[in-house]
N, C-alpha and C positions, 0 to 999 in steps of 0.2 A: 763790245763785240757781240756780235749775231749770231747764230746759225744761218739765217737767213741772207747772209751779205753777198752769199755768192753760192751758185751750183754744187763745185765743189767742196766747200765749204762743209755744205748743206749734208754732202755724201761723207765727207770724212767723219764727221761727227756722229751722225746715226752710225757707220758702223763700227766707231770708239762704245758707242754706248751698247751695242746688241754686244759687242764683245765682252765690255765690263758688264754687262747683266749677265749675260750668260756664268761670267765668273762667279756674279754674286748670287746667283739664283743657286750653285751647285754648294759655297760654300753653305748659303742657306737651307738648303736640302740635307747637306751631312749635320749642320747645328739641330734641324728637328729630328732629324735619325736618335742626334745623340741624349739629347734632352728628354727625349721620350722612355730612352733605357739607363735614362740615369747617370749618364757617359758626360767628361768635360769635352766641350767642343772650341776647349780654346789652347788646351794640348793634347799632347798626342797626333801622331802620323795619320792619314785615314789610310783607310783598311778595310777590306773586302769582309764583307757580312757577313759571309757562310765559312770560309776558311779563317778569316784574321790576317791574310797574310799583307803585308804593306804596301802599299801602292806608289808605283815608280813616279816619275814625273810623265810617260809618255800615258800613262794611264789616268790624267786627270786631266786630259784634256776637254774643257764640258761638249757635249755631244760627238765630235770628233772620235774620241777614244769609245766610246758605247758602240760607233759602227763601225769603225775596226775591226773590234772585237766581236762582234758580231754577238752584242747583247750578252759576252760570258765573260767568267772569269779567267784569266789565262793562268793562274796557278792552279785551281780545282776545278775548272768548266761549269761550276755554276751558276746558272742562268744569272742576270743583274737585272733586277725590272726595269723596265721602259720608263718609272717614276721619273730616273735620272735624267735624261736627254730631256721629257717634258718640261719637268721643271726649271731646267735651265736655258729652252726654248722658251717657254711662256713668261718668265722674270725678265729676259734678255725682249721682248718686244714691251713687257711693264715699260724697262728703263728707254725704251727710242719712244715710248709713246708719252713718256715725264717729258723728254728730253723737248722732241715737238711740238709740249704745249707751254711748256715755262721756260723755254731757249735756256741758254747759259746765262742763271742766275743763283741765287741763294734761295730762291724761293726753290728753284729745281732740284738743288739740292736737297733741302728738306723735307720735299714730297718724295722724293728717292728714297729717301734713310725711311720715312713713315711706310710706304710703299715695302719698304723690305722686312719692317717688322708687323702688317699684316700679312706679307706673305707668308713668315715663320709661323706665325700662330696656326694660319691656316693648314701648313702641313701639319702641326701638332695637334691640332682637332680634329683634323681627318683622323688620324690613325690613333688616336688615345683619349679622344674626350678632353682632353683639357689644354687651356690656355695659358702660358708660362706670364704668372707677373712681371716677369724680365720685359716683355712687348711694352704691357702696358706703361713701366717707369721708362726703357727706352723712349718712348713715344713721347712721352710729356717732356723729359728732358731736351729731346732733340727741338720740339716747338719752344721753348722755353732760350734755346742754343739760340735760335735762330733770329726768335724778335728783333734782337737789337735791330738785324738786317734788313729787317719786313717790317717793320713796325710805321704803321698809318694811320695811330693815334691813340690815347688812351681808351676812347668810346669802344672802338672795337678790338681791343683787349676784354674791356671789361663786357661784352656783347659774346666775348669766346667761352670764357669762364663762367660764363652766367648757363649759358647751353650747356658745360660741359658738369656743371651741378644740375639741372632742372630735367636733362635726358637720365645723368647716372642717378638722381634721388627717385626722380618720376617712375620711372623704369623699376627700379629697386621694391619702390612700397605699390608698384601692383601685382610686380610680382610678387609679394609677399601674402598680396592679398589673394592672388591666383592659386598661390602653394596651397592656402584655407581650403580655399571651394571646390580644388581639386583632390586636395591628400596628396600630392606629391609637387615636385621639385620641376617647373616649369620653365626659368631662366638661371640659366647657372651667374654665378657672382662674377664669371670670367667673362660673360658676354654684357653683362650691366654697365661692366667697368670700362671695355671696349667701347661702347657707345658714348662712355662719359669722352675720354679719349677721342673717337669722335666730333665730339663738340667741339674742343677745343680748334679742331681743323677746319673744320665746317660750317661751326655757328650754328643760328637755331635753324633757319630754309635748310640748308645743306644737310643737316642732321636728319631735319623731318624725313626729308626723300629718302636718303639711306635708311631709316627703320621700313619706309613703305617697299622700296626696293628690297631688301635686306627679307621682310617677310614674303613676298611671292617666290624670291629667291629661296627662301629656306621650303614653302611647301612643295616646289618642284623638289628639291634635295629630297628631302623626307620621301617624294612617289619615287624615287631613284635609290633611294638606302632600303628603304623596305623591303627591297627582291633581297639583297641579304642580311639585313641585320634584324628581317622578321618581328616587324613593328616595335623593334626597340628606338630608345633614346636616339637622338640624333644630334649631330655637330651642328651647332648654329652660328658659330665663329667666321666658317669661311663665308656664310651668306652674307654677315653684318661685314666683313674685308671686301668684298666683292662690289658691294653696293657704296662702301665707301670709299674704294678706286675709281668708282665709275663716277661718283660725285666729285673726286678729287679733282681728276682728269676733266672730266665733261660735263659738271653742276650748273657751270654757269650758263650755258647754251640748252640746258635741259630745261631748265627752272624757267626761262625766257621763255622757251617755244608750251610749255604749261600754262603759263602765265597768257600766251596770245591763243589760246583755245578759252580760256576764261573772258578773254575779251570780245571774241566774236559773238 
């Protein structure tokens, strides 16, 4: 069965999936909330930031209840960031734009679940510097789940794991080498590991683009963090997620139209 088999079809499905993103974008938003303060985000009610007070069922509707409410809280009227509807607006077309490119398959599936734990990271490097190894083991287990399902040959098995040591070693010992001639801490071990991670999705082409993409992506970040974090440190997490959805999604049609600029 297709998405493509019919009109309808076509319609029901994208908005099963903006609805289930949306869902999973808001859970995934309160997971980095709570991972960031320390919080389980696998019990416990959610709960309003500023007051604590618990959140009803009409109140967790993803974007819905935010304009309602008219961006507050209705127990202490304190304001509720706009974070919330975003993130659950931008995960929710993540998963209809998985959905469009890998129909309903196992392969769709897996780029979903990987697609949701760069998301997480991303929220948690925005706002706290660091990368939960939970992504990272998530991430390898979920491609590891999946094989059986996708699996297209020993060669590129062993073409995935080969990238996904030669990006995370390579990366490793220049930055290490970087740390020397600099004095300080240049790649953090959360983004080396990512890229290993990475490979394993992408293999070595796939890969390459995402560091290339990944770095123009971070210098724009960096002229955009600088207004306030006043040339400090900067997240490089969500560049390297960014550049690796965009390879996930549309790698293959990149690398082609690269590739026929090389041939002219």
């Amino acid at each position: 069965m297709s998405i493509y088999d019919s009109r309808p079809m076509l319609i029901f499905c994208v908005a099963v999936a903006a609805v289930l993103g949306a869902v999973c974008g808001s859970f995934l938003n309160c997971a980095a909330w709570r991972i960031v303060r320390g919080e389980s985000f696998v019990n416990g009610r959610s709960h309003c930031a500023a007051c604590g007070h618990p959140l009803g069922a009409d109140e967790l509707i993803p974007v819905v209840s935010w304009v309602i409410q008219r961006g507050k809280c209705k127990w202490c009227g304190q304001r509720i960031s706009a974070r919330y509807p975003l993130t659950e607006l931008c995960f929710a077309l993540l998963t209809v734009l998985c959905l469009l490119r890998f129909d309903l398959t196992v392969l769709c599936l897996r780029n979903f679940l990987f697609l949701g734990c760069l998301f997480l990271l991303t929220l948690t490097d925005l706002e706290d510097m660091t990368i939960p190894d939970g992504c990272h083991i998530a991430a390898v287990l979920i491609w590891l789940a999946a094989l059986p399902f996708v699996f297209t040959g020993w060669g590129d098995v062993a073409r995935s794991v080969a990238a996904a040591v030669t990006f995370g070693g390579g990366l490793l010992g220049i930055s290490l080498v970087m740390d020397k001639i600099m004095s300080r801490d240049t790649l953090g071990g959360g983004d080396i590991k990512l890229f290993a991670v990475v490979g394993l999705y992408l293999g070595f082409v796939g890969t390459l683009f995402t560091v290339v993409i990944a770095c123009v992506a971070g210098l724009l970040l960096q002229l955009v963090l600088r207004r306030s974090r006043d040339g400090a440190a900067f997240p490089f997490g969500p560049s390297i997620a960014l550049a690796a959805a965009v390879m996930l999604l549309y790698g293959a049609p990149l690398v082609d139209w690269y590739r026929g600029l090389l041939m002219k």
